[in-house]
N, C-alpha and C positions, 0 to 999 in steps of 0.2 A: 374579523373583517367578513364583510357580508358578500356572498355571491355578486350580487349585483352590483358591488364596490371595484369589484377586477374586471380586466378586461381578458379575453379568451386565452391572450399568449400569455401572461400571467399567470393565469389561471396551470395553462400547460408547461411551462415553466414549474412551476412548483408541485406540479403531480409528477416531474421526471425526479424532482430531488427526492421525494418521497420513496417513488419508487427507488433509487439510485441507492439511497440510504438500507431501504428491505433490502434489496437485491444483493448490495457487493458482500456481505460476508456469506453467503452461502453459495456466490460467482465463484470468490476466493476459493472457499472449500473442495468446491469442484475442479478450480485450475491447479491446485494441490496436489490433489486424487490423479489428476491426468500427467503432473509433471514439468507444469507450465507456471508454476509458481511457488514458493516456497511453504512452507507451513506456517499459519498462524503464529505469530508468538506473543502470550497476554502480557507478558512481562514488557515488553519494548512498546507499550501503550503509559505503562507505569514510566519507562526510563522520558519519555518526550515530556508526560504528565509532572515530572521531577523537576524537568530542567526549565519547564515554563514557570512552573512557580518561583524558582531559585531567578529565573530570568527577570522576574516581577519583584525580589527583596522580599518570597515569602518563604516561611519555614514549612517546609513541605512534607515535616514530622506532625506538624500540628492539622495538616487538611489530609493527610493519606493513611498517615501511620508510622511506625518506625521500623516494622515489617516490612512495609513494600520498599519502602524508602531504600531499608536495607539488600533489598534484592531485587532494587534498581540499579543500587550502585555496585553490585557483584555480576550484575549482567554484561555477558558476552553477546557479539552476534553471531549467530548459525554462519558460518564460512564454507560448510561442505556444499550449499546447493547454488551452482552455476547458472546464470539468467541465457534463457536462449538466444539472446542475439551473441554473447560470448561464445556459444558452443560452435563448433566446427560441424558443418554437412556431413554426411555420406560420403559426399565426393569432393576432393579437394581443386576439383575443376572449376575453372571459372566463368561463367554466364556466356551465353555468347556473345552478346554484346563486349562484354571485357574482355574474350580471347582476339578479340576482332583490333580493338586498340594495343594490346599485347604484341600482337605478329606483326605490326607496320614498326 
């Protein structure tokens, strides 16, 4: 499609998927690295890519392999890392807005 076929929000619209697409796994890596997000895992790309096909009535030995297939289906998820809104503060005090509704 020609430039002059889009119109500007279009246009802007699909340079953020672009970008959005470059961008998140090296976001990822970064919120990793800092603790804000978990690690990578190539395998649980393989177990989704499994279950679509099986979702579809395909044999997903015959599009992937019997490798991955195999160590789709022996895949765990990483259970040790806690998403931040789970974790507990610093302080176990409550906002002061909420100590304010607490005390009446």
């Amino acid at each position: 499609m020609c430039a002059n076929c889009i119109s500007n929000a279009e246009a802007a619209v699909a340079w953020v998927g672009v970008a959005g697409y470059i961008v998140k796994p090296r976001l990822h890596r970064a919120l990793a690295a800092a603790g804000l997000a978990p690690e990578p895992d190539p395998v649980a790309h393989d177990v989704r890519t499994v279950a679509f096909l099986r979702a579809l009535d395909l044999d997903p030995v015959e599009a992937l392999g019997a490798d991955v297939v195999a160590q789709a289906e022996s895949w765990v998820p990483d259970t040790s890392w806690v998403p931040l809104r789970e974790r507990r503060s610093l302080s176990e005090r409550p906002i002061g807005s909420h100590s304010l509704i607490a005390a009446r």
